[in-house]
C-alpha positions as CSV (number, residue, x, y, z in Angstrom):
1,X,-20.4,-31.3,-2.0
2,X,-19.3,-27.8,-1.6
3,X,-19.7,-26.1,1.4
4,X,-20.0,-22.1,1.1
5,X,-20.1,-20.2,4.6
6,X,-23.9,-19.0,5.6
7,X,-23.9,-15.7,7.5
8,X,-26.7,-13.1,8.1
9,X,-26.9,-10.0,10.1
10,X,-29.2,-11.6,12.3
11,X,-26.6,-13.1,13.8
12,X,-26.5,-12.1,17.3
13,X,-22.0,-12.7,16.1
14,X,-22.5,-11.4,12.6
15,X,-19.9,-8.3,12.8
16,X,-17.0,-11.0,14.5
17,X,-17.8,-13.5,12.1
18,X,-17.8,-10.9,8.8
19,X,-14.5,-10.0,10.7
20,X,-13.0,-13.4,10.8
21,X,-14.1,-13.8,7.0
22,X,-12.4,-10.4,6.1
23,X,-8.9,-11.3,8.1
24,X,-6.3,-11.8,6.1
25,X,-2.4,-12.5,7.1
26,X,0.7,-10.2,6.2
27,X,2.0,-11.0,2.9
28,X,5.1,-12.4,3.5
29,X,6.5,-14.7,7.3
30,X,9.4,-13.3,9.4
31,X,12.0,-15.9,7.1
32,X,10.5,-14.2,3.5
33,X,11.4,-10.5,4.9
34,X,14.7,-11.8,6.1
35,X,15.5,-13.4,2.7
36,X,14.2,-10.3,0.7
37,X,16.5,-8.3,3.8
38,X,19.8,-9.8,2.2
39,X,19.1,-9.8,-1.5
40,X,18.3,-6.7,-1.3
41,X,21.3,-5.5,0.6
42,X,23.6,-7.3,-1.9
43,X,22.0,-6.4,-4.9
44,X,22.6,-2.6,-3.4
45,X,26.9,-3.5,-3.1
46,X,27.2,-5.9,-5.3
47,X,25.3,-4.7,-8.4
48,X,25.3,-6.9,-11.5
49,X,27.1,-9.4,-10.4
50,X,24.5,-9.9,-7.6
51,X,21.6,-10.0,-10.3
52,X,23.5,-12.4,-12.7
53,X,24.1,-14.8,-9.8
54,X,20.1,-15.0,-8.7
55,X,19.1,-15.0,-12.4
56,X,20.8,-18.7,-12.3
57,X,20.0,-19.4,-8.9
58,X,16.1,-18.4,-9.0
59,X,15.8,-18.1,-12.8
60,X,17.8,-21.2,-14.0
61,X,19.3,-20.1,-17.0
62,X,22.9,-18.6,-17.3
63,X,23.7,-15.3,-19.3
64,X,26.8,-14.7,-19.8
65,X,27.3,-11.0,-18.8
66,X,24.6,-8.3,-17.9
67,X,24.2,-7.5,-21.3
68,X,22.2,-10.7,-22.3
69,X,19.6,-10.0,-19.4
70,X,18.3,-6.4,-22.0
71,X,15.4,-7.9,-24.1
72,X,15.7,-5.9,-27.4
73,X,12.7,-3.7,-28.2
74,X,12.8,-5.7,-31.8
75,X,12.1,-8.7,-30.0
76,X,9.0,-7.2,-28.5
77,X,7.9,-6.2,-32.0
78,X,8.9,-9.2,-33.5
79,X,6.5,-11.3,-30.8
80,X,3.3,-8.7,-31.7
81,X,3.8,-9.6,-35.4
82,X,3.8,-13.3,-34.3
83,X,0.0,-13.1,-33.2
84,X,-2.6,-14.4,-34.6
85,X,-4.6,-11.5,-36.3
86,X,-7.3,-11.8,-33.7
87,X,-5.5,-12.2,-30.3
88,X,-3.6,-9.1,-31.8
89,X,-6.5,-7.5,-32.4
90,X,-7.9,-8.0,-28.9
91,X,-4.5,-7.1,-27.3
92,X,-4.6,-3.6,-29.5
93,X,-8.1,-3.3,-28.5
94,X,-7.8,-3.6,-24.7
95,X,-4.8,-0.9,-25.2
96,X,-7.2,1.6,-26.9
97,X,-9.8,1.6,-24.3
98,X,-7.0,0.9,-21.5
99,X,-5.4,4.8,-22.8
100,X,-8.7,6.3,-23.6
101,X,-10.1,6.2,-20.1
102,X,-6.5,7.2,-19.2
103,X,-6.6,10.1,-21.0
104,X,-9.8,11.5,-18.9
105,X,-7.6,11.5,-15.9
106,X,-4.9,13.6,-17.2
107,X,-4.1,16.1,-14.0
108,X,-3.6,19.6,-15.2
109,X,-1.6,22.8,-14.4
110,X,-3.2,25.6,-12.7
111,X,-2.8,29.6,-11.5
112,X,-4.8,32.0,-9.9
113,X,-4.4,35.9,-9.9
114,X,-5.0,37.4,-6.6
115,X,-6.2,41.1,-6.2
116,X,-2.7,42.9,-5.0
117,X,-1.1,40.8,-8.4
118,X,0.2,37.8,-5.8
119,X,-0.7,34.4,-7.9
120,X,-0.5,31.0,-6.7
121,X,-0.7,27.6,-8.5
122,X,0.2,23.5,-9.1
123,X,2.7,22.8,-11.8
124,X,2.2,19.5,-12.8
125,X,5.2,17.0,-14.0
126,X,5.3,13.4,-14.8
127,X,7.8,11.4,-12.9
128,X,11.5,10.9,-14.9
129,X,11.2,7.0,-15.0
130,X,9.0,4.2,-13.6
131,X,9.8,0.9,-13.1
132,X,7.3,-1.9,-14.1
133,X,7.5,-5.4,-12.8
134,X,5.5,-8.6,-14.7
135,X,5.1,-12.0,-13.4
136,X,6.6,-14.4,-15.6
137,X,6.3,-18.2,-15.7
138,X,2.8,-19.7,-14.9
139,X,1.6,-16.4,-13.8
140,X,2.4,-14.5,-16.9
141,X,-0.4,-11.6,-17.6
142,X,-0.3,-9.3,-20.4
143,X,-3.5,-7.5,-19.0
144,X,-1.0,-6.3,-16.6
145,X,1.4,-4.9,-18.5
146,X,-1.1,-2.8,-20.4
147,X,-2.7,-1.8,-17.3
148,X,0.2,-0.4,-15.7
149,X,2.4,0.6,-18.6
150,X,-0.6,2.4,-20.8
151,X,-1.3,5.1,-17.5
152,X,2.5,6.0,-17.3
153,X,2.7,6.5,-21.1
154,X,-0.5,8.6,-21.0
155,X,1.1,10.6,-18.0
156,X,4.4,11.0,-20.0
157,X,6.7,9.4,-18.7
158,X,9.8,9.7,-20.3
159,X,10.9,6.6,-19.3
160,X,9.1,2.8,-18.4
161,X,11.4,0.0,-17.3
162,X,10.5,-3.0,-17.5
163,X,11.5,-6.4,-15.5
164,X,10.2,-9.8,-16.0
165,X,11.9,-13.0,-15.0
166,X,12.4,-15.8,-17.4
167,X,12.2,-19.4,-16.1
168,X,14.6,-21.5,-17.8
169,X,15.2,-18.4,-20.1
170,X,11.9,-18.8,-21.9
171,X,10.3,-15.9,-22.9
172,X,6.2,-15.0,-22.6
173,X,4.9,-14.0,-26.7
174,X,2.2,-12.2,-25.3
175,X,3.6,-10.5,-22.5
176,X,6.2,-9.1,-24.2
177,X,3.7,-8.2,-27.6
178,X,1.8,-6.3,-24.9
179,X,5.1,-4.6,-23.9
180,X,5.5,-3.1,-27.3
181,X,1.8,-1.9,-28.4
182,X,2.0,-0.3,-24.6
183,X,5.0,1.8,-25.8
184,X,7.7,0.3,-23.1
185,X,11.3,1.7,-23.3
186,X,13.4,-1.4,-22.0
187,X,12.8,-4.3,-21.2
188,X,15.3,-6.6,-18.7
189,X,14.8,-10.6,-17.8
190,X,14.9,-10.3,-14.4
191,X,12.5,-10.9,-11.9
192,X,11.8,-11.4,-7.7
193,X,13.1,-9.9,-4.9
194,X,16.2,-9.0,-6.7
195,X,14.5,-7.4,-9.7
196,X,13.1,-5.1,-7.7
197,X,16.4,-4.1,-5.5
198,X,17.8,-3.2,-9.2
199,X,15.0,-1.1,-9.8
200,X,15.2,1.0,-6.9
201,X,18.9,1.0,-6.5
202,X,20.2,0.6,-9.7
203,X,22.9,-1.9,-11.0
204,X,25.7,-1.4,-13.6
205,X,23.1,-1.9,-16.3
206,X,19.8,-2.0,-14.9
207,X,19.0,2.1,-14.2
208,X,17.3,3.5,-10.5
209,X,13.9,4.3,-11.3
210,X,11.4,6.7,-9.3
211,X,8.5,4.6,-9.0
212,X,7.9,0.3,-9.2
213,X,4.2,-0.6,-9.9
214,X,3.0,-4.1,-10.9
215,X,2.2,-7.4,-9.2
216,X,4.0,-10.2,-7.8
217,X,4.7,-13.1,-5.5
218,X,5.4,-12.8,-1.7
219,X,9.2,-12.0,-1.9
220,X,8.0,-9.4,-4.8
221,X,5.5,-7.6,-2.6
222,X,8.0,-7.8,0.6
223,X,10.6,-6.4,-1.7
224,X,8.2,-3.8,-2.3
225,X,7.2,-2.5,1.0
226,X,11.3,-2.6,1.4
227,X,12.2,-0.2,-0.9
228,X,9.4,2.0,-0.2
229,X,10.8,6.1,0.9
230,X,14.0,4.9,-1.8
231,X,11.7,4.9,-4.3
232,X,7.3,4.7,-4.6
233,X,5.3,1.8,-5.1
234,X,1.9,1.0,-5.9
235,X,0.5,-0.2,-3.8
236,X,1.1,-4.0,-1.8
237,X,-1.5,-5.8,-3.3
238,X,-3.5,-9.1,-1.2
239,X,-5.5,-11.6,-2.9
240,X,-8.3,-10.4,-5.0
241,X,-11.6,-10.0,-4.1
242,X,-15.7,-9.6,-5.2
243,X,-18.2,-9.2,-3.7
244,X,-21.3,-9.4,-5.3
245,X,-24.7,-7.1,-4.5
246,X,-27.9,-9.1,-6.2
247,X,-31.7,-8.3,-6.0
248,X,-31.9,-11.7,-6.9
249,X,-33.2,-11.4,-10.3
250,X,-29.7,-12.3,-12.0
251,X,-29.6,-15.5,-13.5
252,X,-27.9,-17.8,-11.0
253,X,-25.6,-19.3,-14.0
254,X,-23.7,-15.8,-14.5
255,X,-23.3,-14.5,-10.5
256,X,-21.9,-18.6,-10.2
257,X,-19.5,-18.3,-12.8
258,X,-18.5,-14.2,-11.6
259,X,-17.9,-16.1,-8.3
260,X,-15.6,-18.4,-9.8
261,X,-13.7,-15.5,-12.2
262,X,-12.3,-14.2,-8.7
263,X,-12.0,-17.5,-7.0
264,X,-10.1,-19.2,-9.9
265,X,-6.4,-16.4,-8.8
266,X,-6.0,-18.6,-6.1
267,X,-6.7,-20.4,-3.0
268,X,-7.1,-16.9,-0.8
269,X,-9.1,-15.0,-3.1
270,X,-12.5,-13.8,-1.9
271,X,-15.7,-14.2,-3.6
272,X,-18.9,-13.0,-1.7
273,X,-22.8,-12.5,-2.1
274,X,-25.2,-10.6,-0.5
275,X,-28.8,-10.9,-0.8
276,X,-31.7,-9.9,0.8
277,X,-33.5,-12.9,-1.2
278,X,-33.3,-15.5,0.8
279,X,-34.4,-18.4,-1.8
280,X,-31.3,-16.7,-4.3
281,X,-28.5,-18.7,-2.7
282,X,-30.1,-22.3,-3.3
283,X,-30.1,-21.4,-6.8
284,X,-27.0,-19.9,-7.1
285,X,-25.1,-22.8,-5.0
286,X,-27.3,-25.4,-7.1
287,X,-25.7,-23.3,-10.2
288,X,-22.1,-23.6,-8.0
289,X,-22.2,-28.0,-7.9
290,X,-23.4,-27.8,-11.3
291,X,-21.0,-25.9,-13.0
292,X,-18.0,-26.2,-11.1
293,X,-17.0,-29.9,-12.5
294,X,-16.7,-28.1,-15.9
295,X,-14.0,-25.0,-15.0
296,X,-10.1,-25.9,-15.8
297,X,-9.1,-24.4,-12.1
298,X,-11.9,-26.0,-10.4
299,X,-9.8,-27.4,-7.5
300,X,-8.7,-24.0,-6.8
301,X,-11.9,-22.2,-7.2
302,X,-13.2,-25.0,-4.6
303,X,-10.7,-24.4,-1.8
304,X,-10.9,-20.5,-2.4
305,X,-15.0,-20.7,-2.3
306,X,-14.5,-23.4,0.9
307,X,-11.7,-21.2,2.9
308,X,-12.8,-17.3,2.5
309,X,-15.8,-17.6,0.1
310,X,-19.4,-16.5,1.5
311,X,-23.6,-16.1,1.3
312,X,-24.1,-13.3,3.3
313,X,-28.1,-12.7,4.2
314,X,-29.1,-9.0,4.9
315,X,-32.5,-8.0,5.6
316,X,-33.0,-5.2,2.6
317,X,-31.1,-2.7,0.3
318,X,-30.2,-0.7,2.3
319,X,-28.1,-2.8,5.1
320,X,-26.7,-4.5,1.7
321,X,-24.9,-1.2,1.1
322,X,-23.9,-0.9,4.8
323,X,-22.4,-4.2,4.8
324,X,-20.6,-3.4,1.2
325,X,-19.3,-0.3,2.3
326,X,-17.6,-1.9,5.7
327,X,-16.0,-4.6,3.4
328,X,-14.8,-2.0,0.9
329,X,-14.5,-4.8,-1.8
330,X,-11.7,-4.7,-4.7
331,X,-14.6,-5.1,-7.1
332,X,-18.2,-4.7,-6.0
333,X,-20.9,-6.0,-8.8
334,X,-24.7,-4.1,-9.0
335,X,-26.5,-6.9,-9.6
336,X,-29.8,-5.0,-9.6
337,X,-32.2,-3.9,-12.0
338,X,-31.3,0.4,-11.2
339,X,-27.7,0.3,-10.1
340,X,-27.3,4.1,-10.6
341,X,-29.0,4.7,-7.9
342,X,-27.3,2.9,-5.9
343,X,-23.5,4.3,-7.0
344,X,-23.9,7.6,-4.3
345,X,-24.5,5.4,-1.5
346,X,-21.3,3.3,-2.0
347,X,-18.4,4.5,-0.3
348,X,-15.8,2.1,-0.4
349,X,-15.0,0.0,-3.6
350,X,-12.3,-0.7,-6.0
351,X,-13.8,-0.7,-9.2
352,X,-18.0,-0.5,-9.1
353,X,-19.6,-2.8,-11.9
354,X,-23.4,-1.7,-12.8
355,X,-26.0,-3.9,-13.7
356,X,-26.4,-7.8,-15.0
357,X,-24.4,-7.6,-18.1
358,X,-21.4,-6.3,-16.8
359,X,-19.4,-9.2,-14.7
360,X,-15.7,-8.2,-13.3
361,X,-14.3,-9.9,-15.8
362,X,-14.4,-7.3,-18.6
363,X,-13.0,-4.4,-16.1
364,X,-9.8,-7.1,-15.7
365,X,-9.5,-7.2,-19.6
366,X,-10.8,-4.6,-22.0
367,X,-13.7,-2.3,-20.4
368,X,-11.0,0.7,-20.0
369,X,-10.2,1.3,-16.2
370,X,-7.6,0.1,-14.5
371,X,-7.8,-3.2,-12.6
372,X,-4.8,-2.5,-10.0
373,X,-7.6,-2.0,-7.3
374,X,-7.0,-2.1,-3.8
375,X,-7.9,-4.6,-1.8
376,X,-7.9,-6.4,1.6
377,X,-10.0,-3.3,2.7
378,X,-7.8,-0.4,1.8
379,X,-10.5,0.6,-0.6
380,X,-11.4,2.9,2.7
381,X,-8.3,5.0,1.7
382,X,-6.9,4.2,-1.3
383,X,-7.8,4.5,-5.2
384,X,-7.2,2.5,-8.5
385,X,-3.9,2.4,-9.9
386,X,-4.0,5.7,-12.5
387,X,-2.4,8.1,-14.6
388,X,-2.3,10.2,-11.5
389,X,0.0,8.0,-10.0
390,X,2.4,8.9,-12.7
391,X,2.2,12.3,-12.4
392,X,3.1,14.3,-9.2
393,X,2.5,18.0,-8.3
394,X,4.2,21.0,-7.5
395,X,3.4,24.6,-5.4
396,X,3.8,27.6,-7.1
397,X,3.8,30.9,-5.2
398,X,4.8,34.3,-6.2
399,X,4.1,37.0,-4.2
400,X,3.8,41.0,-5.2
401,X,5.7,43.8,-2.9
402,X,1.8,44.7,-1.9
403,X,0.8,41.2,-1.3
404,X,4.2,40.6,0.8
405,X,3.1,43.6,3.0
406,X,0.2,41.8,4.1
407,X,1.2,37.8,4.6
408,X,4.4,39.1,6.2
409,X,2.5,40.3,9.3
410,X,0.3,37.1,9.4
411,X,3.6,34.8,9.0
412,X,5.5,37.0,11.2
413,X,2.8,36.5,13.7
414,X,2.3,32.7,13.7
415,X,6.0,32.0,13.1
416,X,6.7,33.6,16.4
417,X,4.1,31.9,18.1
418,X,6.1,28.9,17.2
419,X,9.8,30.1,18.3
420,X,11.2,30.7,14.6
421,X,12.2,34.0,14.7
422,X,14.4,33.5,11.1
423,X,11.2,32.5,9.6
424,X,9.6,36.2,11.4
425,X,12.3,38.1,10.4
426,X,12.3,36.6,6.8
427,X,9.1,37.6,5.7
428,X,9.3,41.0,7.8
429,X,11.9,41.7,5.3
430,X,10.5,41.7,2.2
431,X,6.7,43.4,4.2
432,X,9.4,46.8,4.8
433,X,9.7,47.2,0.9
């Protein structure tokens, strides 16, 4: 039998034991950093020949030269043309919904005139070229690559690099058909720790990038946080999360089976409910016993659900949302008959999914927004992976001789409040004309 932790906020230890439930450990031990420590350090002298030797060590297959690790762009097209007609058609759907919603977030140039003819402004630019890294392997997801790649296009990017390590040398169909209906530029079979030291550093034939986005293992996401100030990531990713907000009115079946969508990643990923319908969590753990037996993953969605899963008993609406809002979920589910009304009082969420008919699962696939979603509570300060993040801003001041006559006295003022005298006597300057 299953066992599901019980808490409530009658608890007279409810906040240390929601605490305890929301701990999670760094993503990588003291020996992973100081692995990822030396590849990257040799991929950074060595170069190529450092990335040929890990793609046999780590990858087990053997190219004979740099070269071989560039997957041809015809390759990518030749796996989309491979598809059946209607997984292609649900790849090129995803994509279409993936770059609309994209296409809302576009940041935008801007001026404004002041009244002595000084005008100020953002210039916006996308970034030069962006790395993108895919799982390969048993964790191969083409939902990623659209996710990630689509956003970048959308932003402009002139250029998307993309790495993805090969086991053996075999190659993922539908990760690389997703490459090509995203619009990637070049694709390289590399992956781990060393695929990202290529990335940001560069190799012989692998070229720097500005920015690395996408998902990975331990050593991928140590690599990560490594190489962070050469270049920008993401974000560092934990396991995912959901926590569920029901009125309990949902049939049990559906919240049982959203539990497991989350639970199924892996044996840290965190599903939660919350209800202030106490009789709701018999019927939903009676849904749990029943329909667990019958899922492919079911020994990991039992561990996961056993180790960090939870029914958490509030006593109305409105501590629901307070208890939501301190978990700051990756996704949060409305399970409630008028989740509008709820949206404004949610402060902290990944991705917010309204009402009974729409589970998490559709955000990860098709729905349109991104699911890169923060998680392990950084929801508190951070936002959804997004064109934005492919696009970064620049000032743009020019001042008029009559508005220089006036901001040179202000600057003049504070910059000698602060001991720069240059800085007074540089604006004084151009005030005397």
């Amino acid at each position: 039998m299953l066992a599901i932790k019980r808490l409530s906020t009658t608890d007279p230890d409810f906040d240390a034991q929601l605490s305890a439930l929301l701990s999670w450990e760094s993503i990588s031990d003291a020996q992973v950093q100081e692995r990822v420590a030396e590849i990257l350090q040799d991929l950074r002298h060595r170069g190529d020949a450092a990335l040929l030797e890990y793609t046999r060590k780590f990858d087990g297959w053997s190219p004979d030269s740099a070269a071989d690790l560039r997957i041809p762009l015809s390759r990518l097209e030749e796996a989309l043309y491979r598809l059946d007609a209607e997984q292609r058609q649900a790849l090129e759907t995803a994509a279409e919904r993936i770059r609309t919603y994209a296409e809302h977030q576009k940041l935008v140039s801007w001026r404004y005139e002041e009244a002595d003819g000084t005008w100020l402004g953002q210039q916006v630019m996308p970034l030069d070229r962006v790395g993108l890294y895919v799982p390969g392997g048993k964790a191969a997801y083409p939902s990623s690559v659209l996710m990630n790649a689509i956003p970048a296009k959308v932003a402009q990017v002139p250029e998307l690099i993309m790495v993805v390590p090969t086991p053996a040398g075999a190659l993922n169909e539908l990760v690389l058909a997703a490459a090509c209906v995203a619009g990637v530029d070049r694709v390289f079979a590399i992956g781990g720790a060393q695929a990202i030291g290529a990335l940001a550093y560069g190799t012989e034939t692998v070229p720097a990038v500005d920015k690395i986005v996408g998902p990975g293992n331990s050593y991928v996401a140590t690599a990560k946080r490594a190489v962070f100030g050469t270049v920008g990531i993401d974000m560092i990713a934990g396991p995912s999360e959901i926590l569920i907000l029901c009125d309990g009115q949902t049939e049990p079946d559906w919240i049982a089976m959203d539990l497991f969508s989350q639970a199924e990643h892996d044996e840290d990923a965190q599903s939660i409910l919350i209800t202030w319908e106490p009789d709701y969590f018999s019927q939903v753990e009676a849904a749990i016993q029943r329909l667990l037996p019958e899922m492919e993953r079911r020994a990991i969605i039992a561990k996961a659900l056993e180790n960090r899963g939870a029914f958490i008993q509030v006593r109305d609406e409105d501590e629901a949302l307070r208890v939501a809002n301190r978990i700051a979920p990756e996704h949060l589910e409305l399970s409630v008959a008028s989740p509008e009304t709820l949206v404004p009082r949610i402060r902290h969420a990944g991705a917010i999914f309204l009402g009974r008919h729409t589970p998490e699962a559709l955000g990860d696939y098709c729905a349109g927004p991104n699911h890169v979603l923060p998680t392990s509570r950084t929801a508190r300060f951070s936002s959804p992976l997004g064109v934005y993040d492919f696009q970064k801003r620049s000032s743009l001041i020019q001042v008029s001789p009559a508005g220089a006559a006036t901001l040179a006295k202000t600057a003049a003022l504070l910059a000698r409040g602060e001991g720069l005298s240059a800085h007074a006597r540089s604006a004084e300057y151009r005030g005397k004309k």
